[in-house]
N, C-alpha and C positions, 0 to 999 in steps of 0.2 A: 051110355057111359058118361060119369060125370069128370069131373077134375080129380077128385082123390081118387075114385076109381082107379083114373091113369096113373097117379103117384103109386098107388101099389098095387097097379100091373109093372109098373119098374123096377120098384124097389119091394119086392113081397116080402121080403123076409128081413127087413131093414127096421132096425126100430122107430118111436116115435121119439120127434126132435125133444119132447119134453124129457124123456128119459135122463139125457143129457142136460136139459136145465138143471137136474136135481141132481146128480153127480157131480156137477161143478157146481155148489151154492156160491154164492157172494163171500169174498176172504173177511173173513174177520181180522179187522188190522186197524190200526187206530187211525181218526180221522186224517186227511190229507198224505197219508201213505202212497207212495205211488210203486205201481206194478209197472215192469217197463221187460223188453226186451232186446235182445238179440240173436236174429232171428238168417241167417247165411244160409245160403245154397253150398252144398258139399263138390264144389266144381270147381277145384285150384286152390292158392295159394290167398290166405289170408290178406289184404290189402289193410294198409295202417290207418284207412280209413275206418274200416271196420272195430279195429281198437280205439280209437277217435269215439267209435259210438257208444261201444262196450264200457270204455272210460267214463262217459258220461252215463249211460248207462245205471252202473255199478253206485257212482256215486248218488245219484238222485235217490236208487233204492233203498242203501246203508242210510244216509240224510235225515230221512224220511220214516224210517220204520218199514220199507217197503220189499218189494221181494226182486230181484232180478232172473230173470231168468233165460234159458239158454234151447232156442227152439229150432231143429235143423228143418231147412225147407225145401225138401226134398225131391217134390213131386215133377220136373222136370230130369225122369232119371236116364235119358238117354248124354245127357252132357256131366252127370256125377263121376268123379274120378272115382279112383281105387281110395280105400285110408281116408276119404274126403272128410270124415265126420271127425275123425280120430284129431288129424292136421289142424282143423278147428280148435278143438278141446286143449290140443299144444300150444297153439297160436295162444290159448288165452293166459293159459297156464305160465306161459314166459314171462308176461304181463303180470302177472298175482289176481288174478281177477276171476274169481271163481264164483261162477255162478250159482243162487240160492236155490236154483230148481232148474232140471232138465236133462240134456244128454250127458252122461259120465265119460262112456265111448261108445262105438258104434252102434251096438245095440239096446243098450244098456242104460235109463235115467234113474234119476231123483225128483220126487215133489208127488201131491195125490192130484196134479193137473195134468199130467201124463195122459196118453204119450206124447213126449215130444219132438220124437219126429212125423213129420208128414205122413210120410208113405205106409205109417202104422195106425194114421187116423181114419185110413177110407171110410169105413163105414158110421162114422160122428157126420163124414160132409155128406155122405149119401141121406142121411137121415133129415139136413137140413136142405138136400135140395128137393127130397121128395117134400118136403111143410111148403116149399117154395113152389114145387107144381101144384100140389094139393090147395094152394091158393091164386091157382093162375098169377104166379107172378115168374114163371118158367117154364117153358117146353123144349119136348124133346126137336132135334134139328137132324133131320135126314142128307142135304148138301154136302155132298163129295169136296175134298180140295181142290177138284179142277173145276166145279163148279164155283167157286167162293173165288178163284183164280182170273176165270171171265169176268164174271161180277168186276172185280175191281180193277182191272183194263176195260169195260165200259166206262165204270165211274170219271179215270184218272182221263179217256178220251173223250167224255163230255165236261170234264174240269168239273164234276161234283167231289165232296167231300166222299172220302173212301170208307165204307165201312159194313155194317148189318145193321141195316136201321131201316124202319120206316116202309115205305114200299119195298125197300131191297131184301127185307127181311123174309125170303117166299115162305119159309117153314111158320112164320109167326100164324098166321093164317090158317093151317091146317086144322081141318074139322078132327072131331076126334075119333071117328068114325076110322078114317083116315090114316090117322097114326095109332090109333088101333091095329087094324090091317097091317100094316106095313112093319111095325114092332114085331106082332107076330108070323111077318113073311122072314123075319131074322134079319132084315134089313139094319144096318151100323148107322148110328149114331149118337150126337152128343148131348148136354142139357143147356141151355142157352138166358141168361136173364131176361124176363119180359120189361123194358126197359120204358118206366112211366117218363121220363126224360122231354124236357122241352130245351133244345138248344138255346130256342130267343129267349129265354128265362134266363136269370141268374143265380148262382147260389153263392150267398155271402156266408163265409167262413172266416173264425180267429185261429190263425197257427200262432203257437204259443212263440215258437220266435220269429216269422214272415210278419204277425201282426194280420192284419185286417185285411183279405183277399177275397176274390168273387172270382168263377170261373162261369160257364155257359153251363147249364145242367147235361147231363148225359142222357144220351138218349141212343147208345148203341144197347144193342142184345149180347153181350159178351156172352164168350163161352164160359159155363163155372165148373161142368165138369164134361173130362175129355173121356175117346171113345173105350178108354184104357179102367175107364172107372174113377180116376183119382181128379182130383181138382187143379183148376189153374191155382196162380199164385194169387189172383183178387179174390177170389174164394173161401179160399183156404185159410187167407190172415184175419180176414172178416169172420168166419165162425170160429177160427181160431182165438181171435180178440178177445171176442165174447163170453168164451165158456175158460178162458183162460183168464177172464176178469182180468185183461190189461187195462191201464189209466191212462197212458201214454204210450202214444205208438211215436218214436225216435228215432227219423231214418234220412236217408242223402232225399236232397231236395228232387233230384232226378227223377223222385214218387211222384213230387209235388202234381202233376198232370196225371195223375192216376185218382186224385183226390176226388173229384165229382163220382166215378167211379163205386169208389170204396164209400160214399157217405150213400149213394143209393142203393149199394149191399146190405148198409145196415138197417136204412131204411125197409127195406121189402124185406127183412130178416124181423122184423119190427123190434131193434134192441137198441140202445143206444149206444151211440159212436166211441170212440176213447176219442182224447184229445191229440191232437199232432202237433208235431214241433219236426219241421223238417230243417237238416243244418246242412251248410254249406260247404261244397268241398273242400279239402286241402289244395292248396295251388301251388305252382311252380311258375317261377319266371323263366324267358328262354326270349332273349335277344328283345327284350324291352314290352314283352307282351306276358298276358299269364294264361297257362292252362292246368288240366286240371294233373292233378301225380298221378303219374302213368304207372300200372306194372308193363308193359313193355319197353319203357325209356330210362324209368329212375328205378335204380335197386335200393334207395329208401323207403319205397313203397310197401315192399314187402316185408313181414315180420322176421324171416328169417334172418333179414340184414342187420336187423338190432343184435337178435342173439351172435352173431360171427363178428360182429364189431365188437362185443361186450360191452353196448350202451346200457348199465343197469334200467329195468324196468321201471322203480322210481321215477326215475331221472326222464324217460322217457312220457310216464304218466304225470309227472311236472309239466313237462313242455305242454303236453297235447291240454291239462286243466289250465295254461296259460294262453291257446289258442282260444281254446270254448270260452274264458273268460278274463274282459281287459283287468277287471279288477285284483287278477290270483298274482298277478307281478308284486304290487304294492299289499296283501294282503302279507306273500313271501318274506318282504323287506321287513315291515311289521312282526313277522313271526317266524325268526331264522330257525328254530330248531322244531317247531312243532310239524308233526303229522297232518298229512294232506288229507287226512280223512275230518279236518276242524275245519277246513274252507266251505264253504257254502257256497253249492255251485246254483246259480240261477240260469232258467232256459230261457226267459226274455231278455239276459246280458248279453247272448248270444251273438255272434255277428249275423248277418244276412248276406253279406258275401263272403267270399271264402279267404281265409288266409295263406298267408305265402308260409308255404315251409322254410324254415331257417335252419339249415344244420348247424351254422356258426352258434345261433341260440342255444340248441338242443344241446351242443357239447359244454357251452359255458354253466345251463344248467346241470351238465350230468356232474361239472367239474365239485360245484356244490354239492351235489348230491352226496356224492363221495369224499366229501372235504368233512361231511357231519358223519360218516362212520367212526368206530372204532377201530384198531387196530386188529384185532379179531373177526369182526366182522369185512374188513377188505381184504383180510384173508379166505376166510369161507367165501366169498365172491371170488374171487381170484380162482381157487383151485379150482369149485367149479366151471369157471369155464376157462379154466387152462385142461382139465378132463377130457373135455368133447373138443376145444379144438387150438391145443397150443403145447403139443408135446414138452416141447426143449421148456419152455415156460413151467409144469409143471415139475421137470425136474429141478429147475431152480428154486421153487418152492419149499421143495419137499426137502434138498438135500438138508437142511439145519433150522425145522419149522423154529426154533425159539430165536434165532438169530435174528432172520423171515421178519419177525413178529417185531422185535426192534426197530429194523430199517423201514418198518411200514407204520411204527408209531413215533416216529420222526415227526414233529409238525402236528403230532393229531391231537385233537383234546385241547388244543389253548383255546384263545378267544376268537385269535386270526388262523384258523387252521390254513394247513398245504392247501393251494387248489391246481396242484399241474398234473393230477390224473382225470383224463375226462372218459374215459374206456378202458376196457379192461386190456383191449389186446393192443396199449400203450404200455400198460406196468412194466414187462420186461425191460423196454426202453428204459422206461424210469427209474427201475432200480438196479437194473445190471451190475454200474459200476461199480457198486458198493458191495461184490463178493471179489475178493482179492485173484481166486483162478481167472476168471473173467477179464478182470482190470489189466492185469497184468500177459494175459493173452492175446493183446490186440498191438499191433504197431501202432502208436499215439502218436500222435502229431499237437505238441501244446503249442497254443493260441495265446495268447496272455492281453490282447488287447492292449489297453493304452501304455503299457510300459513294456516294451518290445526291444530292450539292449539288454544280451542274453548273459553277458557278467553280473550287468545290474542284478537281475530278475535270480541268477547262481547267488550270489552274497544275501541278498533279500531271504529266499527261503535258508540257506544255510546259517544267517543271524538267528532267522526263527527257532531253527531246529536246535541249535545251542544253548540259546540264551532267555526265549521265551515262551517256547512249549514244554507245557506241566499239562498231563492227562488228567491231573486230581483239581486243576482252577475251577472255579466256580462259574457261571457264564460272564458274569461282571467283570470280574480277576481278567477273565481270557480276553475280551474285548478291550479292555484297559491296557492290556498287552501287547496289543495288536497297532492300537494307536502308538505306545511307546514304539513301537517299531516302523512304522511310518513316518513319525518323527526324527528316528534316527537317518535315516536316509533322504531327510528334509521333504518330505510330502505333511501333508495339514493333516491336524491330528482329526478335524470334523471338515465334512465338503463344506459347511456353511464358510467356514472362516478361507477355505479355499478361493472360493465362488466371492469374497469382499477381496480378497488381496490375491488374485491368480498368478501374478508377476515374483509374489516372495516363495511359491512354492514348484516341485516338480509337478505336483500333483495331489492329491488326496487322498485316508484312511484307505478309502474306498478301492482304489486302484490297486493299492498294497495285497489288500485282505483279496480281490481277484485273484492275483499272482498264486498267494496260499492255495483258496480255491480251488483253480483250474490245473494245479501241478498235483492238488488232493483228490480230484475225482475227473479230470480230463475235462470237464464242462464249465460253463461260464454260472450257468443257471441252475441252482440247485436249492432244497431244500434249506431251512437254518445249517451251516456248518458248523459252529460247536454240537449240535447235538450230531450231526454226521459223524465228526471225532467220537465223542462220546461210545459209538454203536462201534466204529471201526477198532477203536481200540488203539493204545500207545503203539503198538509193533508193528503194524499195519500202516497209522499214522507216517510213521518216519523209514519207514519201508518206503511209501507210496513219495515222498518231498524228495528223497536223497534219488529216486529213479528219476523225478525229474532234474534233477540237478543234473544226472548225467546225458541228458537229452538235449 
């Protein structure tokens, strides 16, 4: 018996690897296009690192001319949840990030590089590890787990490196004769790399954003495929790469030690490598040190906390293209209203260590995000996820959508839009006041700040209400009027002239026009107030001053 002999006495009915060359030819895609993945295990909840990757991901592909694609990896199916694949395909979908090729749901892809899950590929990785025994560069391995168990409580008690290598390797050795025999005594076992590996060597490698790295070569026998039939995960991404013509393998640097590894897969597979660009995690501060975003600690970690917060996706894919690159800040400033799809995301911009998550950031960005809709469109946002999870919310929506639609294009569309919505499940908050059942349902407590003597503040709004609120002024008229009415109560008709002569006045415009304010909608902080009036309407208006008055 020779060496391919043994390959198919294993695999006899298994095709040859070449089959598969030519079912997957080389993409036709114009130069410098990059193929890239995202590539999760179906076992839990989405981590926002993973849309961190997806994000860059998605962009390089679009960029580029290139393809993205969406590969479940599967093959550890004793830790797979239930819905795990589906979870996934949501996870991304929250995000808008839909992938050009791969799983749809559970069973079910897109793209002619399929399948793309794991556990539907068996017989693609059997066909590459029979090419891989048929070239002695693999045998099978008979070593029970309490065998493999001793082995490395000898190692750890003579302080050697722990592994399957070298002498410890007893199955590398087997005649074939041997494992002939023994295959056909129905005896279990696995298929194992024959590992040309020299530790004291080096292998210098460029990750596209570590830069210039060397690790020791490999020289273990890894498993590539398990007694179950299906492959480890070093296996599996490595033929997978290949006939899946990725360009770019995009993943947490925590791989990075898997590298020597995966470059002598492709080697003994004899194909060439993709390139890698491994990036750094997202971090958390915690009492002056950083680690990395937990899902057991932080529930920003997880995708679903975006959607229950209502941090628009945008907004979030903002943040995470401002993590991946220092440059997207200052590209932003430069380009307030264009689409994140014009930014050029580069993989050696990239950091090398990880950044801190900043929520404070993420909401200032979302606050933008949502400051460039339309009033239509934060509508459509809103009901959607007042739908899924903000009852009372979407009844206040719905009760008088054109109304709705007013008090949300408050501020929108000038040059300096609103920016005091940063979430969705803030809006309520933000616009409560301004439906009259609402406003007038709550026991108010008015604040008035710097002008706090409660005849004062009774004469102030009732001057107003007599003498200088007209529903039809213009906004110039109204603010014109407003001074006049500051004046008349001796406050400055501008804080500047206030702030030069403090001594001649009560106070200023400023303080007046609060009073109005916070007797008009109970807050200090609010949207432009002419246009508040405006939407509220005259009845409303002088409804809402004369109830403070009597307060």
């Amino acid at each position: 018996m020779d060496y391919k002999e043994l390959a198919d006495l294993i695999y006899p009915d298994i095709k040859d690897a070449s089959y598969y060359e030519e079912k997957y030819p080389e993409r036709n895609l114009p130069e410098g296009a990059m193929v890239v993945r995202f590539a999760p295990s179906p076992t839990g909840f989405v981590h926002i690192g993973g849309i961190f990757t997806s994000v860059i991901c998605s962009k390089l592909a679009k960029q580029t001319g290139g393809v993205f694609m969406l590969r479940i990896e599967d093959t550890d199916q004793k830790r797979e949840v239930e819905n795990g694949v589906n979870g996934i395909i949501d996870a991304l979908k929250k995000f808008n990030l839909v992938p050009d090729e791969g799983m749809i749901d559970e069973n079910t892809s897109k793209g002619a590089y399929g399948p793309y899950k794991q556990s539907q590929r068996k017989e693609i990785y059997q066909a590459f590890a029979k090419k891989l025994i048929a070239e002695k560069r693999a045998y099978p391995c008979f070593c029970k787990q309490e065998d493999i168990d001793k082995m490395r409580e000898k190692q750890e008690s003579a302080k050697i490196r722990p592994g399957y290598y070298g002498e410890w390797a007893t199955c590398r050795n087997l005649g074939l004769d041997e494992i002939e025999r023994r295959i056909k005594n129905g005896e279990e076992y696995i298929i194992r790399l024959r590992s040309l590996g020299n530790p004291e060597k080096k292998i210098k490698h460029h990750d596209v954003i570590k830069g210039n790295i060397d690790f020791p070569e490999n020289d273990q026998d890894i498993v590539i495929i398990k007694s179950d039939g299906l492959p480890t995960y070093h296996f599996a991404h490595a033929v997978d790469d290949h006939l899946m013509r990725t360009t770019h393998v995009i993943r947490g640097d925590e791989w990075l030690s898997s590298l020597p590894v995966h470059l002598e897969l492709f080697n003994a597979l004899g194909v060439k490598p993709p390139k890698y660009a491994h990036i750094a995690p997202i971090m958390k501060e915690e009492d002056g040190a950083k680690r990395k975003l937990s899902k057991r600690k932080d529930p920003e970690a997880a995708v679903e906390y975006y959607a229950k917060e209502g941090i628009p996706a945008e907004a979030a894919k903002e943040y995470l293209l401002n993590i991946a690159n220092s440059n997207f800040e200052g590209w932003r400033r430069q380009n307030k209203n264009a689409p994140i799809d014009e930014f050029e995301l580069q993989l050696n911009k990239m950091s090398v260590s990880g950044a801190l998550f900043d929520m404070v950031k993420l909401l200032d960005i979302s606050k933008s995000v949502i400051s460039r809709l339309t009033k239509e469109e934060v509508y459509d946002y809103a009901i959607n996820y007042a739908n899924e999870y903000d009852e009372d919310l979407k009844n206040l929506l719905e009760k008088d959508k054109e109304y709705t639609l007013k008090v949300l294009g408050i501020e929108r569309g000038n040059e300096k839009p609103r920016k005091d919505i940063a979430k969705w499940s803030d809006l309520k908050d933000n616009i409560e006041y301004m439906y009259d059942d609402r406003f007038f349902s709550k026991n108010r407590e008015y604040v008035y700040q710097n002008i706090n003597d409660k005849e004062e503040i009774q004469n102030i709004i009732t001057e107003y209400i007599d003498n200088y609120f007209d529903i039809s002024d213009d906004k110039q008229t109204w603010f014109n009027k407003i001074k006049d009415l500051a004046e008349k109560f001796g406050y400055a008709r501008e804080v500047k002239e206030y702030k030069q002569n403090p001594e001649k006045f009560k106070g200023h415009v400023g303080d007046v026009s609060t009073v109005i304010r916070i007797a008009l909608t109970g807050r200090a902080n609010t949207p432009d107030m002419y246009e508040i009036m405006q939407v509220l309407g005259k009845e409303s208006v002088i409804k809402r001053l004369k109830c403070a008055i009597l307060n």
